[in-house]
C-alpha positions as CSV (number, residue, x, y, z in Angstrom):
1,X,112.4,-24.5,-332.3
2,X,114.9,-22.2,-334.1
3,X,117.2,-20.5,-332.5
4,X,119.7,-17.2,-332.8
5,X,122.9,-17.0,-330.5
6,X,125.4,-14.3,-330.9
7,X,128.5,-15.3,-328.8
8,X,132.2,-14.0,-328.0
9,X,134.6,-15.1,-326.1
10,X,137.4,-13.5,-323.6
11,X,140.4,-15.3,-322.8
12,X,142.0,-13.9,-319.8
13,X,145.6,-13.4,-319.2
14,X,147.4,-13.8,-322.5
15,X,148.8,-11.8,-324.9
16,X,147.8,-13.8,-327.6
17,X,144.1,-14.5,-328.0
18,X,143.9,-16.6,-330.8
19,X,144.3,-19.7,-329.5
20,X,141.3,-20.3,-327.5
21,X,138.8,-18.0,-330.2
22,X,140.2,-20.8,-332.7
23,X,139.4,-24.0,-330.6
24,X,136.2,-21.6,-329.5
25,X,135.0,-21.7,-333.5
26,X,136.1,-24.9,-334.5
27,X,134.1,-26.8,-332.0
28,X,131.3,-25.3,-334.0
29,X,131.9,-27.6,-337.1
30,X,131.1,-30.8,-335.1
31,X,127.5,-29.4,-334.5
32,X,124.6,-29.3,-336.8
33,X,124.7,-25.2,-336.8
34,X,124.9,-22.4,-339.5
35,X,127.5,-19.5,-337.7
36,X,129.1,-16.9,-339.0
37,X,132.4,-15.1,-338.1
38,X,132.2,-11.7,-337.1
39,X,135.6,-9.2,-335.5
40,X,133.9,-9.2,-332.2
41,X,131.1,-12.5,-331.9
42,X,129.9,-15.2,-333.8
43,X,126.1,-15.8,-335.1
44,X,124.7,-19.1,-334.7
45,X,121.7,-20.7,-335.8
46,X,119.7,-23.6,-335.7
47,X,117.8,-26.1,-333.6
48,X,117.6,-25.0,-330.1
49,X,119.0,-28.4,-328.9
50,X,122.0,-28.3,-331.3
51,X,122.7,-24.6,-330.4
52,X,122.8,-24.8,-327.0
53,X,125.1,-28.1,-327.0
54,X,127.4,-26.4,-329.5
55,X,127.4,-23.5,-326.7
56,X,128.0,-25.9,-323.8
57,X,131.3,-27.7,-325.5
58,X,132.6,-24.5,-326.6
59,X,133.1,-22.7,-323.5
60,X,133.6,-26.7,-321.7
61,X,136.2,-27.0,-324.4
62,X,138.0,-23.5,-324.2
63,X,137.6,-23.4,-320.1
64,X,139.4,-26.5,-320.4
65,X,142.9,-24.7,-321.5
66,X,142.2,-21.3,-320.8
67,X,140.7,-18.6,-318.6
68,X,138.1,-17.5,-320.3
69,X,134.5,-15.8,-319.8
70,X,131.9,-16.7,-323.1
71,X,129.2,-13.5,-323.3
72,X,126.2,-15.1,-325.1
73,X,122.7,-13.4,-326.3
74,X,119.9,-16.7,-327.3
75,X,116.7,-15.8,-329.1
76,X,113.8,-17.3,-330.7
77,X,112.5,-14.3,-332.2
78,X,115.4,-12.4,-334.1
79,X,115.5,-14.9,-337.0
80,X,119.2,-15.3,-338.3
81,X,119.5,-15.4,-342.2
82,X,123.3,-16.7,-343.1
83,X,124.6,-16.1,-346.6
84,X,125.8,-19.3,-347.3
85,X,129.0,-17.9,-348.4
86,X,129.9,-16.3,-345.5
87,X,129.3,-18.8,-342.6
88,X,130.4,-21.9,-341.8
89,X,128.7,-25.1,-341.9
C-alpha cells in the first residue's frame, strides 16, 4: 500500500537546530522513499513498509543525540505527487 507521511521534527534544548533536522533528512536517503523538504515538515511517500521504517530510524537515529519530539501525520488516502525536481530520492 502507498503511503503519505508529513513529518517535523523538534529538538529540544539547543540553540542551534540544524544538527539533528540534518541527521533527521538524511536517514531518508537510505530508504526506498520519495520526500520532499519543506521550512516546517517533510513529505514522504512510498510503500507503507519502507515509510514507516524510514520513520522509525529517523526519530531512533535523532533521539539518539538529541532531545527531540518527531510530529508525524500517515495516510493512505491523500496521494502525494513529488515533482521529481524538488524531492529527494
Amino acid at each position: 500500500m502507498i503511503v503519505s507521511a508529513q513529518v517535523s521534527v523538534y529538538p529540544l534544548g539547543s540553540d542551534n537546530l540544524a544538527p539533528a533536522i540534518d541527521l533527521a533528512i538524511s536517514v531518508l536517503q537510505e530508504y526506498e522513499v520519495d520526500y520532499q523538504i519543506g521550512t516546517m515538515s517533510t513529505l514522504i511517500s512510498g510503500e507503507m513498509e519502507a515509510v514507516q521504517a524510514a520513520l522509525n530510524a529517523m526519530f531512533s537515529r535523532v533521539a539518539a543525540q538529541y532531545a527531540v519530539v518527531m510530529q508525524c501525520t500517515l495516510s493512505n488516502t491523500c496521494p502525494l505527487s513529488l515533482n521529481s525536481e524538488e524531492s529527494g530520492r
